[in-house]
C-alpha positions, 0 to 999 in steps of 0.5 A: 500500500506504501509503495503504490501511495508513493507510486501516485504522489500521495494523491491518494490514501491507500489502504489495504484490507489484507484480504476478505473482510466478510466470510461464511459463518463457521456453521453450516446451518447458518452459512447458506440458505439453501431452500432460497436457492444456496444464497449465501449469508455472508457476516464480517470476519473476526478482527476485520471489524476495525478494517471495515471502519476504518474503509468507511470513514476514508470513503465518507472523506474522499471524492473518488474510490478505487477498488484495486484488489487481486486481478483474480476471482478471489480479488473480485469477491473482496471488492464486492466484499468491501463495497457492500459491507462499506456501502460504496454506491460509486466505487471504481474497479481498477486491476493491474498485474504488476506493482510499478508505477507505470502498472498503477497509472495506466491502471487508474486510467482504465476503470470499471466496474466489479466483474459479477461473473468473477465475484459469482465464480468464486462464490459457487466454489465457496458454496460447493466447498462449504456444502461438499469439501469441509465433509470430504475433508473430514473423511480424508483426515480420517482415512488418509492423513490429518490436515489435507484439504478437498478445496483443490477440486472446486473448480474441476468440480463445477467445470463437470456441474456445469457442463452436465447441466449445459447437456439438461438444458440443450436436451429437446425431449420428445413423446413416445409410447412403449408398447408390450403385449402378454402373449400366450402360447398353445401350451399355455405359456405366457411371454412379455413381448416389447415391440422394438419401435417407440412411436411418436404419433399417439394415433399410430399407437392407437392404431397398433393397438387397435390392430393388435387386438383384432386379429391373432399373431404369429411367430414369423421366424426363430433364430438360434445361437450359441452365446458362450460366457466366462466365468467372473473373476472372483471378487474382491473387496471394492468388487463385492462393494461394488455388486452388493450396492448395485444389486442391494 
């Protein structure tokens, strides 16, 4: 903060706020409400108390304010952090990937305004991390070795989210019939019979079935064939886990 201030000419008054000043709170219960729609409730972070005071009583003296945060999900939550907790209705997003001085100017020359979908971004990965990885981080302390962290795999994790929901939504469903009859033979045996075609017109199902009613059917041609099959391999542990969940 000292070096950018220098770097301006003590035009401006910097402050940093050494990170997040608002998080999740510690309880799951109270951390997102989920019937809403995984709203998260956001409360200011311990000892980021002072920091937020101090923010609002620079921004109630100045005449312009530059958020100039991280150039990364994390950084543009922060902004968005600050700016709500600090109440900023007109606050400048500036990001710039070098502290130099030249880095800094051309920065202020190029404000915007906070990137949603950044800020979005990183909050889903600290819903899906609260939700599923402080659980998963659990197990792998139990079973694989106390203090490793799940919170690596948010964002492969939502990349395969999204891409199974980009499918649901493409998805263009369609009507169709699945018709079985119960046949009897003259020994009296019964078979279940499918038939292999799905129509889609509800009148040409009428139709079949209507047809198929009337008159009598008959079997038109039998083919055999031998099958040969190999015995499974005998189970294993994760094999015999794996069988009784399937079957069970």
């Amino acid at each position: 903060a000292k070096t950018i201030a220098k770097y301006l000419n003590n035009e401006y008054t910097v402050k940093a706020s050494v990170g997040h000043v608002r998080d999740l709170p510690k309880s799951n219960k109270d951390a997102i409400d989920i019937d809403a729609g995984f709203v998260p409730r956001y409360e200011v972070s311990r000892g980021k108390e002072h920091v937020i005071q101090e923010l609002k009583s620079l921004a109630d003296k100045a005449d312009e304010i530059v958020l100039a945060t991280d150039p990364d999900r994390e950084g543009e939550a922060i902004a968005w952090h600050i700016q709500e907790a600090c109440k900023l209705d007109h606050a400048k997003r500036v990001t710039f990937h070098e502290i130099t001085e030249e880095a800094v100017k051309e920065a202020l020359k190029h404000p915007r305004t906070i990137d949603m979908n950044l800020k979005e971004a990183q909050e889903a990965r600290r819903v899906l991390d609260r939700l599923v990885g402080y659980d998963l981080s659990g197990v792998i302390w139990k079973k694989v070795r106390y203090g490793l962290s799940a919170g690596r795999v948010q964002s492969p994790a939502l990349r395969i989210i999204m891409e199974r929901e980009r499918e649901i939504r493409a998805f263009i469903p369609e009507t169709y019939w699945t018709l079985t009859g119960l046949f009897e033979t003259q020994a009296k045996d019964k078979i279940s019979l499918s038939c292999v075609d799905e129509p889609r017109d509800h009148t040409l199902v009428e139709k079949i079935l209507d047809i198929g009613k009337k008159n009598p059917w008959i079997v038109s041609d039998v083919k055999a064939g031998e099958q040969k099959r190999s015995p499974r391999a005998p189970f294993t542990t994760s094999t015999l886990q794996q069988t009784a969940s399937s079957r069970l």
